[in-house]
N, C-alpha and C positions, 0 to 999 in steps of 0.2 A: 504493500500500500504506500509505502514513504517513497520508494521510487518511483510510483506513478504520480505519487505528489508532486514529485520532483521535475518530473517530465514536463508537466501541466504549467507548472512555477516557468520550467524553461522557454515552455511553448508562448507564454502568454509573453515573457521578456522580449523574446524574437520577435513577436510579432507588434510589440511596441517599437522595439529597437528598430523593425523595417520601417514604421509608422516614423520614425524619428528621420530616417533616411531621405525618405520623400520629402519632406518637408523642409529639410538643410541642404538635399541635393540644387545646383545648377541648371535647369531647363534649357535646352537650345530649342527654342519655339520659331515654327514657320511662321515668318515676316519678319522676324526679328535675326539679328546678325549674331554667328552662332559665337561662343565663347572660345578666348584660348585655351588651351589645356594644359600647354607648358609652349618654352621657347631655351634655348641650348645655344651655345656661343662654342665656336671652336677658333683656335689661331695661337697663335706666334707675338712677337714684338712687333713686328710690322705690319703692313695691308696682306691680309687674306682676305678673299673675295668670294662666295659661293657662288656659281653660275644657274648651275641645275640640279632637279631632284629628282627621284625615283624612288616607289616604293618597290621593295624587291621580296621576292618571293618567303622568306621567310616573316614577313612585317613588317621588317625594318627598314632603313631609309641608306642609298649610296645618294651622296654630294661628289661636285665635281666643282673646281673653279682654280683658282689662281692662288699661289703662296708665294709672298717675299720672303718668308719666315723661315721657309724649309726648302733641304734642295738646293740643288747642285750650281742655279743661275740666277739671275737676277729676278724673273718668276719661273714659274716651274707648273706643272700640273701637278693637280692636292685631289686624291680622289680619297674622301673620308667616310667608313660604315659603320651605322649606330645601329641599335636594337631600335626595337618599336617606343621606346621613352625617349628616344633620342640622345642616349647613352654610349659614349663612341665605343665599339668593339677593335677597329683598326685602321690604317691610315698608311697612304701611300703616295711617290711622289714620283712625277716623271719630267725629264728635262734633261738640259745640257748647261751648258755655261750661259748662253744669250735669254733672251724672254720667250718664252715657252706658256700660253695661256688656252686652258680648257676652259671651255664653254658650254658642251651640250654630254651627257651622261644619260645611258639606257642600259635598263640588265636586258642583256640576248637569250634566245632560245635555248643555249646550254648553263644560263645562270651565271655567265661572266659578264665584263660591263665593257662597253663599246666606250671609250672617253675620246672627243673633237675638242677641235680647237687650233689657234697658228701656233705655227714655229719657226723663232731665227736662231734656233741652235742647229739645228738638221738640215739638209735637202737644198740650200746656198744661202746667201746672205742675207734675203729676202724674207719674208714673210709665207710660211707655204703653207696648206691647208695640212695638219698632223691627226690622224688617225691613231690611237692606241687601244689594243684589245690585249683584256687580260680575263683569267680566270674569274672563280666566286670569290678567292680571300684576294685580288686585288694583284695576283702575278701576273707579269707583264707576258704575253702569249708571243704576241706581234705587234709591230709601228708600223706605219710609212705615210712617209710625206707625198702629199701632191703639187708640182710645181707650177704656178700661174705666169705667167706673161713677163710681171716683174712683181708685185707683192700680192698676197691672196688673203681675203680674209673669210671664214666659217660663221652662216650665219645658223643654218639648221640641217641635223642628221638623224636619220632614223633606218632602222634594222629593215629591209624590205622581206616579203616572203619567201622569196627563194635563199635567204639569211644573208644576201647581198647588203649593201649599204648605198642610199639615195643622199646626196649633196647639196647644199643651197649654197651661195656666195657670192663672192663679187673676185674678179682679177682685175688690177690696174697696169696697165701700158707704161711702157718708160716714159710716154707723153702726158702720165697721169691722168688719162681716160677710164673712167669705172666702168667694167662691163659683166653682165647677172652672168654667170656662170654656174653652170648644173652638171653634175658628175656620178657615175652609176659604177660601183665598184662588186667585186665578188664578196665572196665571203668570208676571204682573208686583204683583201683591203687591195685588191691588185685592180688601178681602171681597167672599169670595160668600156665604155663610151663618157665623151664631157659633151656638152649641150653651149653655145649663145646663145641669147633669145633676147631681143631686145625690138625698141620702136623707136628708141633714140639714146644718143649717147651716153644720156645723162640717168639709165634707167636702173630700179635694181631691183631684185627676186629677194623678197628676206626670208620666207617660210614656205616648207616644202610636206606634203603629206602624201603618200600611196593611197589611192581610189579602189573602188572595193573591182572595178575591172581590171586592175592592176598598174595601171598609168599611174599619172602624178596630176596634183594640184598644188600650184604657187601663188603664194601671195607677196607684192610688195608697190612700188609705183613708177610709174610711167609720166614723164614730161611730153605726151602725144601732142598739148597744144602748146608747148612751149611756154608755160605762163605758171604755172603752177603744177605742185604733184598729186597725180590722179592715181587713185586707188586702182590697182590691174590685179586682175586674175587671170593666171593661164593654165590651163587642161592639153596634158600631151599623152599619147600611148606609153607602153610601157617599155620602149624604146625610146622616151624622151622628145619623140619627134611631135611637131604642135600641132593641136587639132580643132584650139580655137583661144582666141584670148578677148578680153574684156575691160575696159575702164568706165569709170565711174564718177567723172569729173564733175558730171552735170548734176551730180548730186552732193556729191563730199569730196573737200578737198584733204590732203595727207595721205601717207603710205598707208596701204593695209599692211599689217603687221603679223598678223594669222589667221588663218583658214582653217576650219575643219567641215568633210562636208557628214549629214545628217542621214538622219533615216531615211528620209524621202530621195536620197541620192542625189540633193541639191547642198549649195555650200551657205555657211557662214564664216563671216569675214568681221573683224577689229582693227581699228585704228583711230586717229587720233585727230582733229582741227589742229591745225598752229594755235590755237591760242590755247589748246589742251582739252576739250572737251570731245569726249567717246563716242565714234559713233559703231551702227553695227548696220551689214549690211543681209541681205539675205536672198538668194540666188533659187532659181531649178537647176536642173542636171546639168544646161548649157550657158549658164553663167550668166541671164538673162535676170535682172533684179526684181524682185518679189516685195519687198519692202525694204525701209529702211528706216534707222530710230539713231537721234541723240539720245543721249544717257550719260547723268549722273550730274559733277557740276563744270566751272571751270576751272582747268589748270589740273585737269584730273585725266592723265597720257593713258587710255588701255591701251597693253599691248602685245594679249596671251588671251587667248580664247581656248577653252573646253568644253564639252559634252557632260553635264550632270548626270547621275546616273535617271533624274525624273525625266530627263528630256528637256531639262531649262540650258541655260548657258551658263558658267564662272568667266570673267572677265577680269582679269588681273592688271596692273601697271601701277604706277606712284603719281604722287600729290604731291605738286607746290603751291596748293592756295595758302599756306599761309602766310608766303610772302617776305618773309625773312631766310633767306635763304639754305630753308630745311624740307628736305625732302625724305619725304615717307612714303610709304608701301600701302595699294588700298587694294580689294578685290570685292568683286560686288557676282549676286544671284539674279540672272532674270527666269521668268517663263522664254517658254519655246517661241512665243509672240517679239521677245526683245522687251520686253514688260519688265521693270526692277521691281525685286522681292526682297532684297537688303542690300547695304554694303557696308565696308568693313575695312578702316584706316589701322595704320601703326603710325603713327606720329610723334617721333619724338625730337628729343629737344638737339640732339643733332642730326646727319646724316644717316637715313638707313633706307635699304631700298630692297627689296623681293623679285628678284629673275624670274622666279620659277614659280608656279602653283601647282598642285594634282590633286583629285581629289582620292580618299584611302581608300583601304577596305572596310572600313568601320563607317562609311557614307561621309567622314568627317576632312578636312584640307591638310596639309601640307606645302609649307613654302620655304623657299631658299633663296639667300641671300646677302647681305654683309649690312652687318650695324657698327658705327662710332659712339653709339651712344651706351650700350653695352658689352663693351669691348675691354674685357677685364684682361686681354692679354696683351692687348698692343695698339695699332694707330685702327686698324679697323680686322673684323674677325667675321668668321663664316658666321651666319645667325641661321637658326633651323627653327619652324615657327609653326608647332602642330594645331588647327582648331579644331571643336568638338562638331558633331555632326549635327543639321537642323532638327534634327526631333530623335530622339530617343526611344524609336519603336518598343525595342529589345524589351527597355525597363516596364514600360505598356503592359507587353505580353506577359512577363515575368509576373511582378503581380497579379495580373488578372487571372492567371492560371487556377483551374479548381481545384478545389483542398480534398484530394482523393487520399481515403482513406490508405495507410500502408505505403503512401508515394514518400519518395526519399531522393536531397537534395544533398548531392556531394559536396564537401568542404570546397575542393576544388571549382565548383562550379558557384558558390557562392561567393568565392574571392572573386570571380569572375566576376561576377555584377556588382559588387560594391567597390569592385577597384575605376568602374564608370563614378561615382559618387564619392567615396572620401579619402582620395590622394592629397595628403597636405590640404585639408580642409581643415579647419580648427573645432574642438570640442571644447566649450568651456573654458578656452583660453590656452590649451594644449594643440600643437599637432599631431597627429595620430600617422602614420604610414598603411599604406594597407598591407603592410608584412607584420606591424605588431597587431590588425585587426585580424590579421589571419590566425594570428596565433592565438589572441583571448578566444577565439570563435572556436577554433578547434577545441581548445580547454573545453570550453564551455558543453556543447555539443557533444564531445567523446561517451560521456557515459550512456 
């Protein structure tokens, strides 16, 4: 009888202590802008830069960007992997003696990581597009550089299906003429074909994606009337060859920035006004415009567009409206309309900016980037910046589940839910971790 008392006593605790949970937990409610969850600094004495992020198959996050700090040159490639807390597990650096800077990071179909970006330590004096592929902890497989005209720079790279790798850039002439330059390598980084594609001299390809027939689509801008920059899209086979292009002058002026195309087999497009304000544009399958929407305020650059898992858009880039010259990190929600659902600043009191966005496995963000303002190691440091998902189904179901009789909840799996709710939360003026919650819980529970 004293045991079932005891049970009863225990049962009725828990189901206060869940009652206490909900109550002190954090909500990321749809319309409202979801919360941080943590943010992580990594670096050196000097500039370290994160470029891009990736969540990789076991949860956790690879960064990729630039180290003054470490490494053999002046910068170097910093490719850094943390757990799913953003807790760094290891770190690795590629370069020579010159400037050497990664830009774009993706884990490949065998779980190693593709890292881009220039180099004027390899391949001649110049600036040349640098390819490095390494294993999952970060060994170096292969390199090779690609050599441009006279300097190259990497704007966007991505793994294709045949496990090939598709190129965006720009190569400059010794006359200092920029021209969009597109490159199709194998699987070990060896060209197969490079692409021009231009309408005038002054043009350039920033972002490149594979199409679900296997071609490509490019985003960036076209000076066609000679007066300003027009938003262009261009759609080629999957040999790169063109098969129709597009600007958008007469609508919005600025480069398109990024492209992704949609379920309907049509694209969406991001970019910016000169004076900073977003706009977004929206296509059928022949690049033929469906609507188009400003968004957000001024001085507010997007410049990264993605697919939400609902079907809405993420739109990322940084704010300077406040004008004293500090720049911050915003990324904002629409519907699939172009319609805003929230947005969501870091602004702080120096210099901090966000490259990258993705959205997780947990439906919640991920962004990468470099802050001065929390830069406990040096002049400026990788910043990694997890937010929490807009609604918390999970905890929904969780509770609402019936109380069947003989049903049984493993420790394990209740650390599981209360590690969404009381990480560094404060109890009464204590912090609690969810490893010492784990541990009163099992106490408690065991008999």
């Amino acid at each position: 009888m004293t045991n079932v008392r005891i049970k009863i006593e225990k049962g009725l605790m828990f189901v206060i202590f869940l009652s206490t949970l909900v109550l002190i937990s954090v909500e990321c409610v749809s319309g409202t802008a979801p919360e941080e969850e943590w943010n992580n600094t990594f670096g050196g004495t000097y500039n370290d830069k994160a470029k891009a992020v990736w969540q990789t198959t076991d949860e956790g996050y690879i960064i990729a960007g630039e180290t003054e700090s470490y490494g053999a040159g002046e910068y170097d490639f910093w490719l850094v992997k943390t757990d799913l807390n953003g807790n760094e597990q290891w770190n690795k650096t590629f370069g020579g003696t010159d400037n050497d800077r990664a830009k774009v990071v993706q884990q490949t179909t065998d779980e190693g990581y593709i890292i881009a970006g220039e180099t004027k330590s390899y391949g001649s004096d110049r600036e040349c597009f640098w390819l490095v592929k390494t294993d999952s902890n970060g060994n170096e497989q292969w390199n090779k550089t690609i050599k441009g005209e006279d300097t190259a720079e990497i704007y966007s790279v991505w793994q294709t299906t045949d496990d090939g790798y598709i190129i965006t850039g720009a190569t400059w002439s010794y006359y200092g003429d920029r021209t969009p330059w597109f490159v199709k390598t194998d699987s070990n980084g060896n060209k197969q074909w490079s692409k021009i594609i231009r309408i005038t001299e002054f043009d350039s390809l920033d972002y490149v994606h594979q199409t679900i027939d296997s071609g490509y689509i490019l985003a960036g801008c076209s000076y066609a009337d000679y007066s300003c920059d027009n938003p262009w899209l261009v759609k080629t086979d999957s040999n790169g060859n063109e098969q129709w292009n597009k600007t958008y002058g007469e609508i919005n002026s600025g480069c398109a920035e990024s492209v992704q195309q949609i379920t309907d087999n049509g694209y969406i497009i991001v970019g910016a006004l000169p004076y900073g304000q977003t706009w977004l544009i929206k296509t059928d399958s022949n690049g033929n415009r469906q609507w188009n929407k400003t968004i957000g305020e001024n001085f507010w650059y997007g410049n990264k567009i993605l697919l939400s898992d609902d079907g809405g858009y993420i739109i990322s880039g940084y704010n300077t409206s406040r004008g004293d010259f500090c720049t911050g990190s915003w990324f904002m929600k629409t519907d699939s309309n172009g319609n805003e659902q929230w947005n969501k600043t870091f602004v702080e009191p120096d210099y901090n900016l966000a490259y990258s966005v993705r959205q997780t496995t947990d439906g919640g963000y991920i962004l990468a980037g470099f802050t001065e303002s929390y830069n406990v190691h040096g002049e400026a440091d990788f910043w990694l910046i997890k937010v929490c998902a807009e609604n918390d189904d999970w905890k929904n179901e969780w509770i609402g589940m019936d109380s069947e009789e003989g049903a049984i909840i493993t420790t394990s799996e209740l650390q599981d839910a209360i590690h969404h709710w009381l990480d560094n939360i404060p109890v009464r003026g204590h912090i609690m971790s969810t490893a010492d919650l784990q541990e009163i819980i099992v106490i408690w529970l065991s008999d």
